[in-house]
C-alpha positions in Angstrom: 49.6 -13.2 -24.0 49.6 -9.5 -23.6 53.6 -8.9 -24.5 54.6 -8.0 -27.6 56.0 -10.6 -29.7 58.8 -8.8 -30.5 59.8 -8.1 -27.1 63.1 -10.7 -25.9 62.3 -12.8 -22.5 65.2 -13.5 -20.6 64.4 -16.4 -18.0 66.5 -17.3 -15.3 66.8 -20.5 -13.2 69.0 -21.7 -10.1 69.9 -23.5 -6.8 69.7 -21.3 -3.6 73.5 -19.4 -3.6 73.9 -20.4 -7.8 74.7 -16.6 -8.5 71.2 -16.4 -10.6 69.9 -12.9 -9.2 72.9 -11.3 -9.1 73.7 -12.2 -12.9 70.1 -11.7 -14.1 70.1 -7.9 -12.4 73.9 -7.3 -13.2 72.8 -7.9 -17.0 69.9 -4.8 -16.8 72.2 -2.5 -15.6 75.1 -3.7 -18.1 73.1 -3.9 -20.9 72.6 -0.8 -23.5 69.5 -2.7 -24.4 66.5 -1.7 -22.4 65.7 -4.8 -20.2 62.5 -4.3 -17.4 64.2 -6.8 -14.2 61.3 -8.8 -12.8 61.4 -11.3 -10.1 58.4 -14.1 -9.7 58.9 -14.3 -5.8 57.4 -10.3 -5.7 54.3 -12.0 -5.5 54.8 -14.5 -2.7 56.1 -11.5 -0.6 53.0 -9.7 -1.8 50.9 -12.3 -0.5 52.9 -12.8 2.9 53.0 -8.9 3.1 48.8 -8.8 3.3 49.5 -12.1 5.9 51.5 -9.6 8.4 55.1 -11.6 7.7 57.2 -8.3 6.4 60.6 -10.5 6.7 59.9 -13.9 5.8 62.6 -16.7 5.6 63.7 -18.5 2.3 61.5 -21.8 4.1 58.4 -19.0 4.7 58.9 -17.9 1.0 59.0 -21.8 0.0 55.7 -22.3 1.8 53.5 -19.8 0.9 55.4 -20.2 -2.9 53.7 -24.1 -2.9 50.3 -22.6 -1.3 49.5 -20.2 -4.0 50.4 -23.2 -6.5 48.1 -25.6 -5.2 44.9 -22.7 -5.1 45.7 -21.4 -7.9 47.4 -23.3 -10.8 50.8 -24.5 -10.7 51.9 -21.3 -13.2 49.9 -18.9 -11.1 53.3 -16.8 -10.5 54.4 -16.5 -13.9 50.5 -15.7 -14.5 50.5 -12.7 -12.0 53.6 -11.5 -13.3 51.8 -11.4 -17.0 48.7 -9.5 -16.0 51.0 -7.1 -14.5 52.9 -6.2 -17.2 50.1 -6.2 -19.3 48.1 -3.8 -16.7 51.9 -1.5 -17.4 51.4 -1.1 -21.0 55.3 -1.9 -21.2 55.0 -3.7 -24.4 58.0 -3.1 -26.1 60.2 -3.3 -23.0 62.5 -6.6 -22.9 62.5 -8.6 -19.7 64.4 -10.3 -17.5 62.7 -12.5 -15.1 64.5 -14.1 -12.2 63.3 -17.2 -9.5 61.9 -19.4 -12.0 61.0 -22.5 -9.6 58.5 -24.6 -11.3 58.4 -26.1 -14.7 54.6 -25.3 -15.2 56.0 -21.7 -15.0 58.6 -22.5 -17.8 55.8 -23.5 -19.9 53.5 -20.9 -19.8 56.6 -18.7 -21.0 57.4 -21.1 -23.5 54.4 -19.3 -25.2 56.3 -16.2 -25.9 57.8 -16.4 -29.3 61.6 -14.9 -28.0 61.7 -16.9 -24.6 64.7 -18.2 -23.4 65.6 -19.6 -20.2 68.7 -19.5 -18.3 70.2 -22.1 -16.0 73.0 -20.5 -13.7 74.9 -23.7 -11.7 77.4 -24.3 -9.2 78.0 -27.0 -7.0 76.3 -27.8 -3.4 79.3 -27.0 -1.4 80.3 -23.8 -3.4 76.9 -22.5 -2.8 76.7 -23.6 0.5 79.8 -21.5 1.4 78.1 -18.4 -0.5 75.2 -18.0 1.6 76.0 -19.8 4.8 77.0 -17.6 7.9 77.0 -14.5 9.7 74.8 -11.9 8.2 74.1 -14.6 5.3 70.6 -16.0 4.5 71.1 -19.3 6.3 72.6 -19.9 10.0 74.0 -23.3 9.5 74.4 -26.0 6.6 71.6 -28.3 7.7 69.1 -24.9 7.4 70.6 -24.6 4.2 70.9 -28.5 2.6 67.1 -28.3 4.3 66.2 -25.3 2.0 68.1 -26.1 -1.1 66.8 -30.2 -1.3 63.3 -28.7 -1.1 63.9 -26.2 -3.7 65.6 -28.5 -6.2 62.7 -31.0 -6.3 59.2 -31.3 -4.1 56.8 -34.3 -5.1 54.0 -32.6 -5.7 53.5 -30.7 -8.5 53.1 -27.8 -6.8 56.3 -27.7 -5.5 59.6 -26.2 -5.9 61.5 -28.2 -9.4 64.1 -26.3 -9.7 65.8 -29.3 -11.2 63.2 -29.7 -13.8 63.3 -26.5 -14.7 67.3 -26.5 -15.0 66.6 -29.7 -17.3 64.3 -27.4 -19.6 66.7 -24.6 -20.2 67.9 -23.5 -23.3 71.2 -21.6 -22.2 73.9 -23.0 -19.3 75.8 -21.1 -17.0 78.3 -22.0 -14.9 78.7 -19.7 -12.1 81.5 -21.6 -9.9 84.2 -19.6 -9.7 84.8 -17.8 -6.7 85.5 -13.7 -6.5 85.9 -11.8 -3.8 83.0 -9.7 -3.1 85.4 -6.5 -3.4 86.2 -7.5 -7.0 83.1 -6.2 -8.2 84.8 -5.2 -11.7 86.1 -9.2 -12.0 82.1 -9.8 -11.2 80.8 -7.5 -13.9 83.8 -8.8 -16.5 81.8 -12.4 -16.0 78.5 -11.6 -16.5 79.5 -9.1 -19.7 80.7 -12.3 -21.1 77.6 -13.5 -20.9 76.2 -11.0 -21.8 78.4 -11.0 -25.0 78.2 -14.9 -26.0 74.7 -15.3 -25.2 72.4 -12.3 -24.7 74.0 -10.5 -27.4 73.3 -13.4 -29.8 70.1 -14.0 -29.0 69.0 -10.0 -29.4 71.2 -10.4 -33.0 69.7 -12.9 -34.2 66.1 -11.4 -33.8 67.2 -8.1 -35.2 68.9 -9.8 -38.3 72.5 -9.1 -37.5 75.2 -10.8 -37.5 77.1 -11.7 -33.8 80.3 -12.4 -32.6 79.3 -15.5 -31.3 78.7 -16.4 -35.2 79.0 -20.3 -35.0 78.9 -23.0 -31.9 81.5 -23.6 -29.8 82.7 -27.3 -30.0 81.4 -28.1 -26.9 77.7 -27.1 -28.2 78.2 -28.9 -31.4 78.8 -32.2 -29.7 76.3 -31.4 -26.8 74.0 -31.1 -29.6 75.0 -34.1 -31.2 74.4 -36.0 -28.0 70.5 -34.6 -27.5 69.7 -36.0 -31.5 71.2 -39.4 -30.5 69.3 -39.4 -27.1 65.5 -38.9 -29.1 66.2 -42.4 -30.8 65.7 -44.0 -26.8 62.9 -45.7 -26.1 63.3 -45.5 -22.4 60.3 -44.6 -20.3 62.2 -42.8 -17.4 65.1 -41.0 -19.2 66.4 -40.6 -22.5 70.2 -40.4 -22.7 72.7 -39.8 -25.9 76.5 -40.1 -26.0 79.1 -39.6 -28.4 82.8 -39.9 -27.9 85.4 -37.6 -30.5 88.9 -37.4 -31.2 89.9 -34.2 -30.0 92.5 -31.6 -32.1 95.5 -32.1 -29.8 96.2 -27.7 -30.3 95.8 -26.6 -27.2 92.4 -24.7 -26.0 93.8 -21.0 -26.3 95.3 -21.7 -29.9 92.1 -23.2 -31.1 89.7 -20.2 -29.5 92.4 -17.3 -31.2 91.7 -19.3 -34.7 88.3 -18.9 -34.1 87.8 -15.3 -33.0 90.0 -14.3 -35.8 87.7 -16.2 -38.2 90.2 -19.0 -39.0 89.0 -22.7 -39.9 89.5 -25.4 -37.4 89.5 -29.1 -37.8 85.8 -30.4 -36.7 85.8 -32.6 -34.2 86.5 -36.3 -35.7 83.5 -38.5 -33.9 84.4 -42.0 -33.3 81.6 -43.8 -31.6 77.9 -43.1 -30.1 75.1 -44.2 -28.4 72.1 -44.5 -26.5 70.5 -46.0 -24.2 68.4 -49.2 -25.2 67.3 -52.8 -24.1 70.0 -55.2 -25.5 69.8 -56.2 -29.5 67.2 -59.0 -30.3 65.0 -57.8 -27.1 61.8 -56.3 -27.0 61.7 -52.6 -25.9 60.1 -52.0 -22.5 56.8 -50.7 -24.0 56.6 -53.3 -26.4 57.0 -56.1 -24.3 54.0 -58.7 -23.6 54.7 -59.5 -20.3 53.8 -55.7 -18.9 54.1 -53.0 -21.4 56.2 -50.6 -18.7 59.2 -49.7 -17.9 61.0 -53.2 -16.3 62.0 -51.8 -12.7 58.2 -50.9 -12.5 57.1 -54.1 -13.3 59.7 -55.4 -10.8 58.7 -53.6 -8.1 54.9 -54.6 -8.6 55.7 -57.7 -8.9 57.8 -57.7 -5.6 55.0 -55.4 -3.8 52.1 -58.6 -4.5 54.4 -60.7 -1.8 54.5 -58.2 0.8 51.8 -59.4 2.7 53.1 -58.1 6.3 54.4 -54.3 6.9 58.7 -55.9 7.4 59.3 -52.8 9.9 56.6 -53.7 12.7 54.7 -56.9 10.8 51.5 -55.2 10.9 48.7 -56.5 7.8 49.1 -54.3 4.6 45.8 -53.2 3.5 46.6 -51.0 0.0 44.6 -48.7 -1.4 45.5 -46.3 -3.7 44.0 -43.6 -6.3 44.8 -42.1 -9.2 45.0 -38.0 -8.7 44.0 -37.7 -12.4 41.4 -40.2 -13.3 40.5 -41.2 -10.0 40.5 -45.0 -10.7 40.7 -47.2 -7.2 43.5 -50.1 -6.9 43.5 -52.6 -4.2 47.0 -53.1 -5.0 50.3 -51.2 -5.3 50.7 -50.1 -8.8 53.3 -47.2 -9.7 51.7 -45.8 -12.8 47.4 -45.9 -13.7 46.6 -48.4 -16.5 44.3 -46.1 -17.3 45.8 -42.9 -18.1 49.5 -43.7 -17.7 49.7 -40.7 -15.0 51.8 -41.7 -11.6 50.2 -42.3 -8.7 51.5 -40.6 -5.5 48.8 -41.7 -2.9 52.0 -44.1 -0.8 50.9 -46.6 1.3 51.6 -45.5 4.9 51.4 -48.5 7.8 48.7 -47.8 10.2 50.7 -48.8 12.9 54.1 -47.8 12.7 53.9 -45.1 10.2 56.6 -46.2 7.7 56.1 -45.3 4.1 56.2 -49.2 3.4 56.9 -49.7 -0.3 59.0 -46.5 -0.6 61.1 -47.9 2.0 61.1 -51.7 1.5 60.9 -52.5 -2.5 64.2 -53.4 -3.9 66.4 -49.9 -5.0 64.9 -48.5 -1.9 66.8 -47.0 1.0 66.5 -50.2 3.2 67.6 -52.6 0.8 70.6 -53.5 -0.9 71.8 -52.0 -4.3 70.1 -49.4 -6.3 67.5 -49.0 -8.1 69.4 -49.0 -11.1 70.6 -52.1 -11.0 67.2 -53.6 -12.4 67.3 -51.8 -15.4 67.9 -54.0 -18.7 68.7 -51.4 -20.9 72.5 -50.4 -22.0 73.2 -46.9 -20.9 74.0 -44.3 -23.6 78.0 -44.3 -22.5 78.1 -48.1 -22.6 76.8 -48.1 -26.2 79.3 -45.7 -27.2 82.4 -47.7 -25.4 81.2 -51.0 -27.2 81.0 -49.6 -30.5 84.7 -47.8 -29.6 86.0 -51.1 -28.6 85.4 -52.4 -32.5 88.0 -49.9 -33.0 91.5 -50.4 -33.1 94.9 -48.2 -32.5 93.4 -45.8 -30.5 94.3 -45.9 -27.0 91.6 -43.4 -25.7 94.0 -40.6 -24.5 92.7 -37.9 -26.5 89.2 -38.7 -26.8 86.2 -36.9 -24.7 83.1 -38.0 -24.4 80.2 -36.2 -24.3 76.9 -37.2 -22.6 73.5 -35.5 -22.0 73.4 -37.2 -18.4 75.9 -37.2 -15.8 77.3 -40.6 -15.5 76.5 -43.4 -12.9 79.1 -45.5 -11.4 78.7 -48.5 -13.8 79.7 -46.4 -16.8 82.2 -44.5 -14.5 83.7 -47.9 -14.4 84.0 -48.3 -18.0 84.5 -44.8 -18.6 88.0 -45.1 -16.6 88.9 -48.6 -18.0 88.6 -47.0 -21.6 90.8 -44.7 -20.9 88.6 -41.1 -21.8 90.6 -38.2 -21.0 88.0 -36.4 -20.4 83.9 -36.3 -19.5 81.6 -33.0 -20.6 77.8 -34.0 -19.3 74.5 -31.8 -19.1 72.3 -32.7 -16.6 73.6 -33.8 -13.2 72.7 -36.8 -12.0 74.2 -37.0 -8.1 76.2 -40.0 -7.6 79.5 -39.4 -5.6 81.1 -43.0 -6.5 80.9 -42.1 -10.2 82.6 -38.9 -9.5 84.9 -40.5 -7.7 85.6 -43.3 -9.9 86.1 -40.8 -12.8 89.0 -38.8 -10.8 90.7 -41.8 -9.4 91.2 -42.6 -13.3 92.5 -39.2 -14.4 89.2 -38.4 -15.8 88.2 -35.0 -15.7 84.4 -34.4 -15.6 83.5 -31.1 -16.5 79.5 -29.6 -16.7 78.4 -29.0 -20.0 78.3 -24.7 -20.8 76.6 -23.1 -23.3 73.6 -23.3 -25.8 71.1 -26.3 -25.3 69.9 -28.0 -28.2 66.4 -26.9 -27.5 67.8 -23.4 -28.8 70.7 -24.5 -31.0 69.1 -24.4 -34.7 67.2 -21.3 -33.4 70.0 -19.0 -32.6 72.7 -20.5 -35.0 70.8 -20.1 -38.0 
């Protein structure tokens, strides 16, 4: 690494239309701190520049984006970008750098002592409206659902993972309120409150002083909470931690005017959490005898040794399939190497009609009934936390909020309503439109999580 280790890295990470380059450069020309604005992409159009393409599309970008990836190493952008400062001498200069898109990029970063990365979100059809239209970057919504699907997760590793890298943030925005692109004062007021609660801190805290922002919000202090319970999962796929509290029934604006004028408030009173884990008395996916994996796996290998016939044209399945890391053959379909753990993403395409067979056919697929989830054994993270509440008594559940790392499915939207929370504040989304509407149907509101990660938490609040 040829930047200082003084210097401050400002990361930034976002959906096509999220509001991520317009807050990462509004921030250098705000800020009274000199920040150097970068972009990762200046490479791709670099490279399509020497190719002749002098106006590529986003899908051209995309492209050439995964080529230099798979040639070069899946950082190779964040690796350019590197050399070049270190070729500028700028090594005192603090950076922002926009269009993260892969998590291999993240990491690389993740080297820098004073890196942190920012996750700017906003709904699908908020950001569809933003950049969808005359003189816009997309023509129609399918060019743009096209675009922004490929750009929030490819397969292959040297794809875009735009969700991943939203996952590995340390910092939340969320960027979903609409202003009039004449307001351009109400624009700026936004992103100098980020620049205030967040940016400010961060450059504080590495110089010694003290900030404004001096303590967590409650949000970030439950948040947090929620991330320490989800570690004590033993789940293969996705480790999820809840916790419900009592909220101080003060209105918002009362309890934020106590705070900024230094006044105590009551901490949140926490009433019941969880995680989520294979009932009581059972053995833990890993752990168990009978195939050491996570359960759907094992059910869909164990489904997979009956298929003898292709079920879309009836044609003999032959499998073969290799492991991209250790190269170890099966004559079988097997999800994950018993070798080295790593997945294996060689599918088993039918030689006569084409169709992705086991992708398409095993149960949780797209052409069978119910959902993959269903198989699972494990208790979710918010059903944990509802059992242990429902030990409780005299508390009816209108005042309580619960707060999860995950977005919730429909099975805990179910018993999220029936318990009667007020209120749901989750991190990472997980897409599932019957949960959402589940959750308003019962007078839930659900409400993305804003502020400081626990990945950052104990490094900025210190």
């Amino acid at each position: 690494m040829a930047i200082d280790r003084s210097a401050i890295i400002l990361g930034f990470t976002g959906s096509i239309g999220s509001g991520c380059s317009y807050i990462s450069e509004t921030i250098q020309n705000l800020s009274e701190t000199p920040y150097k604005y970068c972009k990762l992409s200046d490479a791709i159009n670099e490279s399509l520049k020497s190719k002749g393409n002098l106006a590529p599309t986003v899908e051209d970008k995309q492209v050439e984006g995964n080529s230099l990836r798979e040639k070069y190493g899946n950082d190779i952008l964040a690796s350019i970008l590197i050399d070049k400062l270190k070729d500028e001498h700028d090594l005192y200069t603090h950076i922002i750098i926009d269009g993260i898109k892969n998590d291999h990029e993240v990491r690389l970063l993740r080297q820098i002592p004073n890196f942190y990365l920012f996750s700017v979100n906003a709904d699908r059809d908020i950001r569809e409206k933003r950049v969808v239209g005359e003189g816009k970057p997309f023509s129609d919504p399918a060019e743009f659902l096209k675009a922004d699907k490929k750009d929030e997760w490819e397969e292959s590793g040297n794809g875009q993972q735009v969700k991943k890298c939203n996952d590995a943030s340390d910092i939340i925005i969320v960027n979903e309120k609409e202003i009039a692109d004449t307001s351009t004062h109400l624009k700026q007021d936004f992103v100098r409150n980020i620049y205030r609660k967040y940016i400010e801190l961060i450059e504080n805290n590495i110089a010694g002083k003290r900030s404004p922002e001096t303590s967590p919000s409650v949000n970030e202090l439950c948040m947090t909470i929620a991330y320490s319970l989800s570690k004590k999962s033993s789940c293969l796929k996705r480790k999820v931690g809840a916790v419900i509290i009592e909220e101080d029934e003060r209105n918002d604006i009362d309890k934020d005017k106590d705070e900024k004028e230094g006044i105590a408030i009551r901490i949140p009173n926490i009433v019941a959490s969880g995680y989520n884990e294979v009932p009581m008395g059972t053995h833990k996916c890993i752990f168990n005898k009978n195939y050491q994996k996570c359960y759907r796996d094992h059910l869909q290998e164990e489904y997979a040794k009956k298929m003898i016939f292709c079920p879309t044209c009836g044609e003999k399945i032959n499998v073969s399939s290799t492991c991209q890391n250790c190269k170890k053959v099966y004559d079988r379909y097997v999800k994950f190497c018993q070798s080295c753990q790593s997945e294996i993403k060689d599918r088993y395409l039918c030689p006569k009609c084409a169709t992705n067979v086991f992708e398409d056919h095993l149960p949780g697929s797209k052409n069978t009934p119910g959902k993959l989830l269903d198989l699972c054994k494990a208790l979710h993270g918010e059903e944990m936390a509802i059992l242990q509440l429902s030990k409780r008594t005299g508390n009816t559940g209108s005042n309580l909020i619960l707060y999860v790392t995950t977005q919730p499915c429909n099975l805990c939207a179910n018993k999220i309503a029936t318990a009667g929370i007020k209120k749901v504040v989750y991190s990472e989304p997980y897409k599932m439109q019957e949960a959402a509407d589940i959750l308003k149907k019962g007078n839930v509101t659900l409400e993305r999580f804003e502020g400081v990660k626990s990945s950052a938490y104990f490094k900025l609040y210190n």
